[in-house]
C-alpha positions in Angstrom: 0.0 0.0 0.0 1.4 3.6 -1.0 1.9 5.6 2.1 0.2 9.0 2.4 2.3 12.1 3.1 -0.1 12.3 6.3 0.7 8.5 7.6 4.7 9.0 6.8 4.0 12.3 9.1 2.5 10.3 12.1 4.8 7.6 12.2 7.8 10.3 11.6 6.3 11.7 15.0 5.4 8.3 16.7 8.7 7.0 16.0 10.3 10.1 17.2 8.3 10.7 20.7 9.4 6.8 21.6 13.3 7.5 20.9 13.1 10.4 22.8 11.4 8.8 25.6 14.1 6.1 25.5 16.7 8.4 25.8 15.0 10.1 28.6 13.9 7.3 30.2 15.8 4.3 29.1 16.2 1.5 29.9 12.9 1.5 29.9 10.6 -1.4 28.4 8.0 -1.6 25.5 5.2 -2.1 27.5 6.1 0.9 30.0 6.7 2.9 26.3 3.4 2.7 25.8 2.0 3.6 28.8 3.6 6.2 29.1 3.4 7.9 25.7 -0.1 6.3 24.9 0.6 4.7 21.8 -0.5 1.0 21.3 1.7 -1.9 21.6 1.6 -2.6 18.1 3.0 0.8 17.3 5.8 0.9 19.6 6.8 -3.2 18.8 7.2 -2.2 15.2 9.0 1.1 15.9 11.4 0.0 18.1 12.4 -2.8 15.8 13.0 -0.5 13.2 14.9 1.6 15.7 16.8 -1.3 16.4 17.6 -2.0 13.0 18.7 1.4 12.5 21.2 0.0 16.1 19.9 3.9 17.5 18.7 1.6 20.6 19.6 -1.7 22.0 18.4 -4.1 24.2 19.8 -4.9 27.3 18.7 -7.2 29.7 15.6 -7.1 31.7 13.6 -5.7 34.2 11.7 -6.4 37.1 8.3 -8.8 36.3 4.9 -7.3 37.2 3.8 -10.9 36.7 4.7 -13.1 33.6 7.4 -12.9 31.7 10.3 -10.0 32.8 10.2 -7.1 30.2 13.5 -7.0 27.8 14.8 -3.4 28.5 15.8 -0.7 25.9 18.5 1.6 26.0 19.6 4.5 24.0 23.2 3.8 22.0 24.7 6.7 22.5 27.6 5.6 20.5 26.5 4.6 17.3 27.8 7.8 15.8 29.3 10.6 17.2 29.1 14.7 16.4 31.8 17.4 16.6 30.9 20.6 17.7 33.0 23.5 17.7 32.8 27.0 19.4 34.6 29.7 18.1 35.2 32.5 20.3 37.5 35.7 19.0 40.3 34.5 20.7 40.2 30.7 21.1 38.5 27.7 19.1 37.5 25.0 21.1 36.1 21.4 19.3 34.7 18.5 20.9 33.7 14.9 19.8 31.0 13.6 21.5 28.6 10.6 21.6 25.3 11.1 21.0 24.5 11.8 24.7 27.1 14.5 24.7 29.3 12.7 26.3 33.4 13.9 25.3 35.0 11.9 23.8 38.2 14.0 22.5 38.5 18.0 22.5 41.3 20.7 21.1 41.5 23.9 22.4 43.5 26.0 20.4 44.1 29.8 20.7 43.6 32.5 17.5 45.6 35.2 17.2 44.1 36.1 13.5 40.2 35.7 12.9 40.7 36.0 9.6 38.2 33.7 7.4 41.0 31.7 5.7 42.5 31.2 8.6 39.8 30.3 11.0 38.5 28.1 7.9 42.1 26.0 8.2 42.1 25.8 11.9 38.6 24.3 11.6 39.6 21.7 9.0 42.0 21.1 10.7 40.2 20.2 14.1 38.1 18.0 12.1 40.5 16.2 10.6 42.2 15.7 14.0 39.2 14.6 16.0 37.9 12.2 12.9 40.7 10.1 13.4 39.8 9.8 17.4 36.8 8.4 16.5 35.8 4.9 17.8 34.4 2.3 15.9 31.1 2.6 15.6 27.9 2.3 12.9 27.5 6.0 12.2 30.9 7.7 12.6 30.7 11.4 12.4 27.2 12.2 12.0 27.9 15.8 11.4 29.5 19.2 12.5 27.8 22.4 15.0 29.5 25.0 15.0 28.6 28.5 17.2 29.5 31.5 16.5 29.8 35.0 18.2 27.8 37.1 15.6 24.1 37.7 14.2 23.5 34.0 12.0 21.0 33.3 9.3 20.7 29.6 8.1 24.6 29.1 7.4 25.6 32.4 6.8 27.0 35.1 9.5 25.7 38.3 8.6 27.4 40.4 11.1 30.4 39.2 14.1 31.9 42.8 15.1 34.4 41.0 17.5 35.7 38.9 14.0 35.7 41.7 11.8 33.2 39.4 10.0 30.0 40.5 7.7 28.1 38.7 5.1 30.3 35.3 5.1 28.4 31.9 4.1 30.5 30.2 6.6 28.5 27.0 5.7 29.1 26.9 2.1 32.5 27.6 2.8 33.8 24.6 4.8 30.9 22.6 3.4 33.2 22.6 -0.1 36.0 20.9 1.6 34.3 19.2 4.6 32.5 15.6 3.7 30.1 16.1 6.2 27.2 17.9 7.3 27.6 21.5 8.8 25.7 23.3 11.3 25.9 27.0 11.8 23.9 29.3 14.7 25.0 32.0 16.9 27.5 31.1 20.0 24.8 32.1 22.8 22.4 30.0 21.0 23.8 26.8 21.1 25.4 27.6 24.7 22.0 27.9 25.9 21.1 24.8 23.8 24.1 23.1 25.7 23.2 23.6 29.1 19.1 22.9 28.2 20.4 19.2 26.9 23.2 18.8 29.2 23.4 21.2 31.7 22.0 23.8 34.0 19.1 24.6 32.3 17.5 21.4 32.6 15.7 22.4 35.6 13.9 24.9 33.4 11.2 25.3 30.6 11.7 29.2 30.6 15.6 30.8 31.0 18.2 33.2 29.4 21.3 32.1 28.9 23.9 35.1 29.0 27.5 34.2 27.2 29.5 36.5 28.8 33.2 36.6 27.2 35.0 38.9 24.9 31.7 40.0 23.7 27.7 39.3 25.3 24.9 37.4 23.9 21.7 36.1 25.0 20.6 32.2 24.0 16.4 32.8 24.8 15.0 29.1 25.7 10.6 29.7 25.9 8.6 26.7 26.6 11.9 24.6 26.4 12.9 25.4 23.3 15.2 28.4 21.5 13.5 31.5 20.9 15.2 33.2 17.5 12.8 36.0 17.2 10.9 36.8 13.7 13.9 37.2 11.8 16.0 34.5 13.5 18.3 37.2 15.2 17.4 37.5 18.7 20.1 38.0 21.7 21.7 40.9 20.9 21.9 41.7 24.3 25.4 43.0 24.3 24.6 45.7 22.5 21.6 46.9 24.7 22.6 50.9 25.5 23.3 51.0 29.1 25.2 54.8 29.0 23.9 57.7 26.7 27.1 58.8 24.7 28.9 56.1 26.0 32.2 53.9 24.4 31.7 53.1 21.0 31.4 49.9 20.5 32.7 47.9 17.0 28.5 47.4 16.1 28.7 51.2 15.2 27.0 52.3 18.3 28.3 53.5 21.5 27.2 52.8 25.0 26.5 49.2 24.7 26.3 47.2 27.9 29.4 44.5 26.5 31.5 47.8 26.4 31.4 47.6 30.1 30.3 44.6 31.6 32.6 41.7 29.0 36.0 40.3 29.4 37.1 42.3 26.5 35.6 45.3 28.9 37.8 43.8 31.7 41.2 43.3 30.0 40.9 46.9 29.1 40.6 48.0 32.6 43.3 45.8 33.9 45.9 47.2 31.3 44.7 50.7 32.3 45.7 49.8 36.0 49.0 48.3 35.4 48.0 44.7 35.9 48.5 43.3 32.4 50.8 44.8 30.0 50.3 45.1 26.5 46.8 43.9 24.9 46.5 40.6 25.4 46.3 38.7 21.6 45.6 35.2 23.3 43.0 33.6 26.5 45.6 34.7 29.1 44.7 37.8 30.3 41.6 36.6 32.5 43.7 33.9 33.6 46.1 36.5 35.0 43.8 38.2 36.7 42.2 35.1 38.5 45.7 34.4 40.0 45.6 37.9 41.1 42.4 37.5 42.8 42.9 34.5 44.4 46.2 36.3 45.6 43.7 38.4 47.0 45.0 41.1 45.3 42.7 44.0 46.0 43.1 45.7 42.6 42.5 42.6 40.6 39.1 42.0 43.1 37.8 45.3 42.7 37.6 45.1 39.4 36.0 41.5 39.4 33.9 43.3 41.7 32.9 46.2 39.1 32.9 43.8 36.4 29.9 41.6 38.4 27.9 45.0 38.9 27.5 45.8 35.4 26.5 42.5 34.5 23.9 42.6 37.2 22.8 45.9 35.5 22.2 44.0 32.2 20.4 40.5 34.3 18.2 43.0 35.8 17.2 44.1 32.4 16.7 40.7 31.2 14.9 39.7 34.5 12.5 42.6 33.9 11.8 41.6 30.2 11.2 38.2 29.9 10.7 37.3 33.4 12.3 34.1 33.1 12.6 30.9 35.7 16.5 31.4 35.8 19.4 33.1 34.1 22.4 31.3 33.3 25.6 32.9 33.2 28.2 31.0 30.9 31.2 31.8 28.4 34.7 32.6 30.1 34.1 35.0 32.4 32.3 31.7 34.6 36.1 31.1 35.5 35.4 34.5 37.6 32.4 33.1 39.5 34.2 33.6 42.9 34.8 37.0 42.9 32.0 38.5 40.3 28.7 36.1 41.9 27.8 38.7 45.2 28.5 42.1 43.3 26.3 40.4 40.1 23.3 39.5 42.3 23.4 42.2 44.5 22.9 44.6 41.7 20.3 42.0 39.4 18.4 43.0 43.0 18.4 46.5 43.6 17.7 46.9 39.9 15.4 44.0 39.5 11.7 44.3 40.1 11.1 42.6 43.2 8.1 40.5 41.8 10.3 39.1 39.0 13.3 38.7 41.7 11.2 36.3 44.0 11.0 33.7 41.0 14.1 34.2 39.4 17.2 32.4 40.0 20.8 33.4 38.8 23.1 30.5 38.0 26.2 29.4 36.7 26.8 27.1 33.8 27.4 23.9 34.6 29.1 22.9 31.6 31.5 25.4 32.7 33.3 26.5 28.9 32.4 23.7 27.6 28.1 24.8 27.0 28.7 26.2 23.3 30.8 23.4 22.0 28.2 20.8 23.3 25.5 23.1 22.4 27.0 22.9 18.3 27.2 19.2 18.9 23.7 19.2 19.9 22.9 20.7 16.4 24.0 17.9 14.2 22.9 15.1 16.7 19.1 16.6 17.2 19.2 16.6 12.8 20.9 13.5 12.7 17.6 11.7 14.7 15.2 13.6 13.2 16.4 12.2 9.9 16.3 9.2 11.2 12.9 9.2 12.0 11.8 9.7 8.3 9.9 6.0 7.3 11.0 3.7 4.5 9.7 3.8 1.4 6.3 1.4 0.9 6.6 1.3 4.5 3.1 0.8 6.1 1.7 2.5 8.9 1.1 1.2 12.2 -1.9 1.7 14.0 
Protein backbone atom coordinates (compact mmCIF):
# COMPACT_ATOMS: atom_id res chain seq x y z
CA UNK A 1 0.00 0.00 0.00
CA UNK A 2 1.43 3.58 -1.01
CA UNK A 3 1.88 5.63 2.13
CA UNK A 4 0.24 9.04 2.36
CA UNK A 5 2.32 12.09 3.15
CA UNK A 6 -0.15 12.26 6.34
CA UNK A 7 0.75 8.55 7.56
CA UNK A 8 4.74 9.02 6.78
CA UNK A 9 4.02 12.26 9.07
CA UNK A 10 2.51 10.32 12.08
CA UNK A 11 4.76 7.62 12.19
CA UNK A 12 7.76 10.26 11.61
CA UNK A 13 6.30 11.71 14.99
CA UNK A 14 5.40 8.25 16.68
CA UNK A 15 8.74 6.96 16.04
CA UNK A 16 10.25 10.07 17.23
CA UNK A 17 8.28 10.70 20.72
CA UNK A 18 9.36 6.80 21.62
CA UNK A 19 13.32 7.49 20.85
CA UNK A 20 13.14 10.44 22.83
CA UNK A 21 11.41 8.77 25.58
CA UNK A 22 14.13 6.10 25.48
CA UNK A 23 16.66 8.41 25.83
CA UNK A 24 15.01 10.08 28.63
CA UNK A 25 13.92 7.34 30.25
CA UNK A 26 15.78 4.31 29.14
CA UNK A 27 16.18 1.52 29.92
CA UNK A 28 12.93 1.48 29.91
CA UNK A 29 10.59 -1.42 28.39
CA UNK A 30 8.02 -1.65 25.55
CA UNK A 31 5.15 -2.10 27.51
CA UNK A 32 6.10 0.87 29.95
CA UNK A 33 6.68 2.86 26.31
CA UNK A 34 3.41 2.71 25.78
CA UNK A 35 2.03 3.65 28.79
CA UNK A 36 3.63 6.21 29.13
CA UNK A 37 3.44 7.87 25.68
CA UNK A 38 -0.13 6.34 24.91
CA UNK A 39 0.57 4.65 21.76
CA UNK A 40 -0.52 1.01 21.30
CA UNK A 41 1.65 -1.87 21.61
CA UNK A 42 1.55 -2.57 18.13
CA UNK A 43 2.98 0.81 17.34
CA UNK A 44 5.76 0.88 19.58
CA UNK A 45 6.76 -3.20 18.84
CA UNK A 46 7.17 -2.18 15.25
CA UNK A 47 8.97 1.13 15.85
CA UNK A 48 11.39 -0.01 18.14
CA UNK A 49 12.36 -2.79 15.78
CA UNK A 50 12.95 -0.45 13.17
CA UNK A 51 14.94 1.59 15.67
CA UNK A 52 16.77 -1.33 16.45
CA UNK A 53 17.59 -2.05 12.96
CA UNK A 54 18.73 1.38 12.47
CA UNK A 55 21.22 0.01 16.07
CA UNK A 56 19.89 3.90 17.47
CA UNK A 57 18.70 1.64 20.58
CA UNK A 58 19.58 -1.70 21.98
CA UNK A 59 18.44 -4.08 24.15
CA UNK A 60 19.78 -4.88 27.31
CA UNK A 61 18.70 -7.24 29.67
CA UNK A 62 15.59 -7.14 31.68
CA UNK A 63 13.61 -5.68 34.17
CA UNK A 64 11.73 -6.36 37.13
CA UNK A 65 8.27 -8.80 36.33
CA UNK A 66 4.92 -7.29 37.21
CA UNK A 67 3.84 -10.87 36.72
CA UNK A 68 4.74 -13.14 33.57
CA UNK A 69 7.35 -12.95 31.73
CA UNK A 70 10.27 -10.01 32.82
CA UNK A 71 10.15 -7.09 30.21
CA UNK A 72 13.53 -6.95 27.79
CA UNK A 73 14.75 -3.41 28.49
CA UNK A 74 15.83 -0.72 25.88
CA UNK A 75 18.54 1.58 26.04
CA UNK A 76 19.60 4.50 23.95
CA UNK A 77 23.24 3.79 21.97
CA UNK A 78 24.67 6.74 22.46
CA UNK A 79 27.62 5.61 20.47
CA UNK A 80 26.51 4.57 17.29
CA UNK A 81 27.82 7.75 15.76
CA UNK A 82 29.33 10.60 17.17
CA UNK A 83 29.13 14.72 16.41
CA UNK A 84 31.82 17.38 16.63
CA UNK A 85 30.95 20.59 17.67
CA UNK A 86 33.01 23.53 17.72
CA UNK A 87 32.83 26.97 19.44
CA UNK A 88 34.56 29.68 18.08
CA UNK A 89 35.20 32.51 20.29
CA UNK A 90 37.50 35.73 19.01
CA UNK A 91 40.26 34.49 20.68
CA UNK A 92 40.20 30.67 21.07
CA UNK A 93 38.45 27.70 19.14
CA UNK A 94 37.45 25.04 21.15
CA UNK A 95 36.14 21.43 19.30
CA UNK A 96 34.71 18.52 20.88
CA UNK A 97 33.66 14.85 19.79
CA UNK A 98 31.00 13.61 21.49
CA UNK A 99 28.64 10.62 21.61
CA UNK A 100 25.32 11.07 21.02
CA UNK A 101 24.55 11.83 24.67
CA UNK A 102 27.10 14.53 24.65
CA UNK A 103 29.33 12.70 26.27
CA UNK A 104 33.37 13.89 25.25
CA UNK A 105 34.96 11.93 23.82
CA UNK A 106 38.16 14.00 22.49
CA UNK A 107 38.46 17.99 22.54
CA UNK A 108 41.27 20.74 21.15
CA UNK A 109 41.48 23.93 22.42
CA UNK A 110 43.53 26.04 20.39
CA UNK A 111 44.14 29.85 20.67
CA UNK A 112 43.65 32.53 17.50
CA UNK A 113 45.57 35.23 17.19
CA UNK A 114 44.10 36.06 13.47
CA UNK A 115 40.22 35.68 12.94
CA UNK A 116 40.69 36.03 9.65
CA UNK A 117 38.18 33.68 7.44
CA UNK A 118 40.96 31.75 5.66
CA UNK A 119 42.54 31.23 8.57
CA UNK A 120 39.79 30.28 10.99
CA UNK A 121 38.54 28.09 7.92
CA UNK A 122 42.06 26.01 8.16
CA UNK A 123 42.09 25.84 11.91
CA UNK A 124 38.56 24.26 11.61
CA UNK A 125 39.59 21.69 9.02
CA UNK A 126 41.96 21.08 10.70
CA UNK A 127 40.24 20.19 14.11
CA UNK A 128 38.14 17.95 12.06
CA UNK A 129 40.48 16.23 10.57
CA UNK A 130 42.24 15.73 14.02
CA UNK A 131 39.17 14.56 16.01
CA UNK A 132 37.88 12.22 12.92
CA UNK A 133 40.75 10.09 13.44
CA UNK A 134 39.79 9.75 17.45
CA UNK A 135 36.85 8.36 16.48
CA UNK A 136 35.84 4.88 17.82
CA UNK A 137 34.36 2.34 15.90
CA UNK A 138 31.06 2.65 15.65
CA UNK A 139 27.94 2.26 12.91
CA UNK A 140 27.53 5.97 12.21
CA UNK A 141 30.92 7.65 12.60
CA UNK A 142 30.74 11.38 12.36
CA UNK A 143 27.24 12.19 12.01
CA UNK A 144 27.93 15.83 11.41
CA UNK A 145 29.46 19.23 12.52
CA UNK A 146 27.82 22.44 15.02
CA UNK A 147 29.54 25.00 14.96
CA UNK A 148 28.64 28.48 17.18
CA UNK A 149 29.53 31.50 16.46
CA UNK A 150 29.83 34.98 18.17
CA UNK A 151 27.81 37.08 15.59
CA UNK A 152 24.07 37.68 14.20
CA UNK A 153 23.51 33.98 12.00
CA UNK A 154 21.03 33.31 9.30
CA UNK A 155 20.66 29.60 8.12
CA UNK A 156 24.58 29.11 7.45
CA UNK A 157 25.57 32.36 6.76
CA UNK A 158 27.02 35.09 9.52
CA UNK A 159 25.67 38.32 8.64
CA UNK A 160 27.42 40.45 11.07
CA UNK A 161 30.43 39.17 14.09
CA UNK A 162 31.85 42.75 15.08
CA UNK A 163 34.37 41.03 17.52
CA UNK A 164 35.72 38.89 14.04
CA UNK A 165 35.74 41.70 11.80
CA UNK A 166 33.16 39.39 10.02
CA UNK A 167 30.03 40.51 7.67
CA UNK A 168 28.10 38.66 5.07
CA UNK A 169 30.29 35.32 5.09
CA UNK A 170 28.37 31.90 4.14
CA UNK A 171 30.46 30.21 6.64
CA UNK A 172 28.45 26.97 5.70
CA UNK A 173 29.12 26.93 2.09
CA UNK A 174 32.49 27.63 2.79
CA UNK A 175 33.82 24.63 4.76
CA UNK A 176 30.89 22.57 3.39
CA UNK A 177 33.17 22.59 -0.15
CA UNK A 178 35.99 20.94 1.63
CA UNK A 179 34.30 19.15 4.61
CA UNK A 180 32.46 15.64 3.71
CA UNK A 181 30.14 16.07 6.22
CA UNK A 182 27.16 17.94 7.34
CA UNK A 183 27.63 21.54 8.77
CA UNK A 184 25.73 23.33 11.28
CA UNK A 185 25.94 27.01 11.78
CA UNK A 186 23.85 29.32 14.65
CA UNK A 187 24.99 32.04 16.88
CA UNK A 188 27.45 31.12 20.05
CA UNK A 189 24.85 32.12 22.80
CA UNK A 190 22.36 30.00 21.04
CA UNK A 191 23.78 26.81 21.13
CA UNK A 192 25.36 27.56 24.73
CA UNK A 193 21.97 27.86 25.87
CA UNK A 194 21.09 24.76 23.77
CA UNK A 195 24.05 23.07 25.72
CA UNK A 196 23.15 23.56 29.05
CA UNK A 197 19.07 22.92 28.19
CA UNK A 198 20.36 19.16 26.88
CA UNK A 199 23.25 18.82 29.23
CA UNK A 200 23.41 21.20 31.73
CA UNK A 201 21.98 23.79 34.00
CA UNK A 202 19.11 24.55 32.27
CA UNK A 203 17.53 21.44 32.63
CA UNK A 204 15.69 22.36 35.63
CA UNK A 205 13.88 24.88 33.37
CA UNK A 206 11.22 25.32 30.63
CA UNK A 207 11.69 29.19 30.60
CA UNK A 208 15.60 30.78 30.96
CA UNK A 209 18.23 33.21 29.45
CA UNK A 210 21.34 32.07 28.92
CA UNK A 211 23.92 35.07 28.95
CA UNK A 212 27.47 34.25 27.19
CA UNK A 213 29.51 36.55 28.83
CA UNK A 214 33.21 36.59 27.16
CA UNK A 215 35.03 38.93 24.88
CA UNK A 216 31.66 40.01 23.68
CA UNK A 217 27.66 39.32 25.33
CA UNK A 218 24.91 37.39 23.89
CA UNK A 219 21.74 36.06 25.00
CA UNK A 220 20.56 32.24 23.95
CA UNK A 221 16.39 32.75 24.83
CA UNK A 222 14.99 29.07 25.66
CA UNK A 223 10.63 29.70 25.91
CA UNK A 224 8.65 26.73 26.59
CA UNK A 225 11.94 24.56 26.36
CA UNK A 226 12.85 25.38 23.27
CA UNK A 227 15.21 28.38 21.50
CA UNK A 228 13.45 31.54 20.86
CA UNK A 229 15.17 33.21 17.53
CA UNK A 230 12.83 35.99 17.24
CA UNK A 231 10.87 36.80 13.74
CA UNK A 232 13.86 37.23 11.84
CA UNK A 233 16.01 34.51 13.48
CA UNK A 234 18.31 37.22 15.16
CA UNK A 235 17.45 37.52 18.73
CA UNK A 236 20.07 37.96 21.68
CA UNK A 237 21.73 40.90 20.88
CA UNK A 238 21.92 41.71 24.33
CA UNK A 239 25.41 42.99 24.29
CA UNK A 240 24.59 45.67 22.51
CA UNK A 241 21.58 46.91 24.69
CA UNK A 242 22.57 50.87 25.45
CA UNK A 243 23.26 50.97 29.12
CA UNK A 244 25.17 54.76 28.99
CA UNK A 245 23.92 57.66 26.75
CA UNK A 246 27.06 58.78 24.72
CA UNK A 247 28.94 56.09 26.05
CA UNK A 248 32.20 53.93 24.42
CA UNK A 249 31.66 53.13 20.98
CA UNK A 250 31.41 49.86 20.52
CA UNK A 251 32.68 47.91 16.96
CA UNK A 252 28.49 47.38 16.12
CA UNK A 253 28.71 51.19 15.18
CA UNK A 254 26.98 52.32 18.26
CA UNK A 255 28.31 53.51 21.52
CA UNK A 256 27.18 52.79 25.05
CA UNK A 257 26.53 49.21 24.74
CA UNK A 258 26.32 47.21 27.90
CA UNK A 259 29.36 44.49 26.53
CA UNK A 260 31.54 47.79 26.38
CA UNK A 261 31.37 47.65 30.14
CA UNK A 262 30.29 44.59 31.56
CA UNK A 263 32.55 41.74 29.03
CA UNK A 264 35.99 40.26 29.44
CA UNK A 265 37.06 42.27 26.54
CA UNK A 266 35.56 45.26 28.90
CA UNK A 267 37.81 43.80 31.67
CA UNK A 268 41.17 43.28 30.01
CA UNK A 269 40.89 46.86 29.07
CA UNK A 270 40.62 47.99 32.57
CA UNK A 271 43.28 45.77 33.88
CA UNK A 272 45.87 47.17 31.29
CA UNK A 273 44.73 50.72 32.26
CA UNK A 274 45.74 49.81 35.99
CA UNK A 275 48.97 48.33 35.37
CA UNK A 276 47.97 44.71 35.91
CA UNK A 277 48.51 43.27 32.38
CA UNK A 278 50.85 44.78 30.05
CA UNK A 279 50.35 45.13 26.53
CA UNK A 280 46.84 43.94 24.89
CA UNK A 281 46.49 40.63 25.37
CA UNK A 282 46.30 38.72 21.57
CA UNK A 283 45.60 35.23 23.27
CA UNK A 284 43.00 33.60 26.54
CA UNK A 285 45.57 34.71 29.07
CA UNK A 286 44.66 37.83 30.32
CA UNK A 287 41.55 36.64 32.50
CA UNK A 288 43.71 33.89 33.62
CA UNK A 289 46.07 36.47 35.04
CA UNK A 290 43.82 38.20 36.70
CA UNK A 291 42.18 35.13 38.50
CA UNK A 292 45.69 34.37 39.96
CA UNK A 293 45.65 37.86 41.15
CA UNK A 294 42.44 37.53 42.83
CA UNK A 295 42.89 34.47 44.37
CA UNK A 296 46.17 36.34 45.58
CA UNK A 297 43.72 38.36 47.04
CA UNK A 298 45.01 41.07 45.32
CA UNK A 299 42.71 44.02 46.04
CA UNK A 300 43.14 45.72 42.65
CA UNK A 301 42.52 42.58 40.62
CA UNK A 302 39.13 42.00 43.12
CA UNK A 303 37.76 45.34 42.69
CA UNK A 304 37.60 45.09 39.36
CA UNK A 305 36.00 41.55 39.41
CA UNK A 306 33.88 43.27 41.65
CA UNK A 307 32.88 46.21 39.10
CA UNK A 308 32.88 43.82 36.41
CA UNK A 309 29.88 41.64 38.39
CA UNK A 310 27.87 44.95 38.86
CA UNK A 311 27.46 45.78 35.43
CA UNK A 312 26.51 42.45 34.47
CA UNK A 313 23.90 42.61 37.16
CA UNK A 314 22.84 45.89 35.53
CA UNK A 315 22.20 43.97 32.18
CA UNK A 316 20.45 40.50 34.25
CA UNK A 317 18.23 42.99 35.82
CA UNK A 318 17.22 44.08 32.41
CA UNK A 319 16.74 40.72 31.25
CA UNK A 320 14.92 39.73 34.47
CA UNK A 321 12.46 42.59 33.90
CA UNK A 322 11.84 41.57 30.23
CA UNK A 323 11.20 38.21 29.86
CA UNK A 324 10.68 37.33 33.44
CA UNK A 325 12.34 34.10 33.07
CA UNK A 326 12.57 30.93 35.75
CA UNK A 327 16.46 31.36 35.79
CA UNK A 328 19.41 33.14 34.10
CA UNK A 329 22.40 31.26 33.31
CA UNK A 330 25.60 32.94 33.24
CA UNK A 331 28.17 30.97 30.88
CA UNK A 332 31.18 31.79 28.41
CA UNK A 333 34.73 32.59 30.10
CA UNK A 334 34.13 35.03 32.43
CA UNK A 335 32.27 31.74 34.59
CA UNK A 336 36.12 31.07 35.45
CA UNK A 337 35.38 34.48 37.64
CA UNK A 338 32.35 33.09 39.54
CA UNK A 339 34.21 33.64 42.91
CA UNK A 340 34.76 37.03 42.89
CA UNK A 341 31.99 38.50 40.35
CA UNK A 342 28.73 36.12 41.90
CA UNK A 343 27.78 38.67 45.17
CA UNK A 344 28.54 42.09 43.30
CA UNK A 345 26.31 40.42 40.13
CA UNK A 346 23.32 39.48 42.32
CA UNK A 347 23.40 42.16 44.54
CA UNK A 348 22.85 44.62 41.71
CA UNK A 349 20.30 41.97 39.43
CA UNK A 350 18.36 42.96 42.99
CA UNK A 351 18.43 46.46 43.55
CA UNK A 352 17.69 46.87 39.88
CA UNK A 353 15.37 44.02 39.53
CA UNK A 354 11.72 44.34 40.10
CA UNK A 355 11.08 42.65 43.18
CA UNK A 356 8.11 40.51 41.80
CA UNK A 357 10.29 39.14 39.01
CA UNK A 358 13.28 38.71 41.75
CA UNK A 359 11.16 36.28 44.04
CA UNK A 360 10.99 33.69 41.00
CA UNK A 361 14.08 34.23 39.44
CA UNK A 362 17.22 32.38 39.98
CA UNK A 363 20.79 33.41 38.80
CA UNK A 364 23.10 30.48 37.99
CA UNK A 365 26.25 29.43 36.66
CA UNK A 366 26.84 27.14 33.81
CA UNK A 367 27.40 23.88 34.64
CA UNK A 368 29.14 22.85 31.62
CA UNK A 369 31.48 25.45 32.66
CA UNK A 370 33.30 26.48 28.93
CA UNK A 371 32.37 23.66 27.62
CA UNK A 372 28.10 24.81 27.01
CA UNK A 373 28.67 26.22 23.33
CA UNK A 374 30.77 23.38 22.04
CA UNK A 375 28.22 20.80 23.32
CA UNK A 376 25.45 23.06 22.37
CA UNK A 377 26.98 22.91 18.33
CA UNK A 378 27.24 19.25 18.86
CA UNK A 379 23.66 19.17 19.93
CA UNK A 380 22.89 20.73 16.44
CA UNK A 381 24.04 17.86 14.23
CA UNK A 382 22.94 15.15 16.69
CA UNK A 383 19.05 16.59 17.18
CA UNK A 384 19.25 16.58 12.79
CA UNK A 385 20.88 13.49 12.69
CA UNK A 386 17.61 11.72 14.74
CA UNK A 387 15.20 13.56 13.17
CA UNK A 388 16.37 12.20 9.90
CA UNK A 389 16.35 9.17 11.25
CA UNK A 390 12.92 9.17 11.99
CA UNK A 391 11.75 9.70 8.28
CA UNK A 392 9.89 6.01 7.33
CA UNK A 393 10.99 3.73 4.51
CA UNK A 394 9.74 3.76 1.40
CA UNK A 395 6.30 1.44 0.91
CA UNK A 396 6.61 1.25 4.53
CA UNK A 397 3.07 0.83 6.08
CA UNK A 398 1.75 2.53 8.92
CA UNK A 399 1.09 1.18 12.23
CA UNK A 400 -1.87 1.70 14.00
Amino acid sequence: MKVTGDLQLVKRMNKSIILDTIRTDGPISRAAISAKTGLNKGTVSNLVSELIDGQLIVETGTGVSSGGRKPVMLLFHARTGFAIGIDLGVNYLRAILTDLEGNAEAEILRPLTDTSLHVILRIIRESVAELQQQVPDCPHGVIGIGIGVPGMVDGGSVISAPNLGWRNIDLQAELQATVPLSVWIDNEANVGALGEKRFGAGQAYEHFIYVSAGIGIGAGIILNDALFRGSSGLSGEVGHMTIEMDGLPCRCGNAGCWEMYASENALLHAARNAGLLAAPETDDTGLDQLTKLAADKQPEAIRLFANIGAKLGIGIAGIMNSFNPQAVVIGNRLVLAKTWIADPLAETARQSGLRSHLRHTDIVFATLGLRSAALGAASLAIEQFLQSTHAPQSGSEEPT
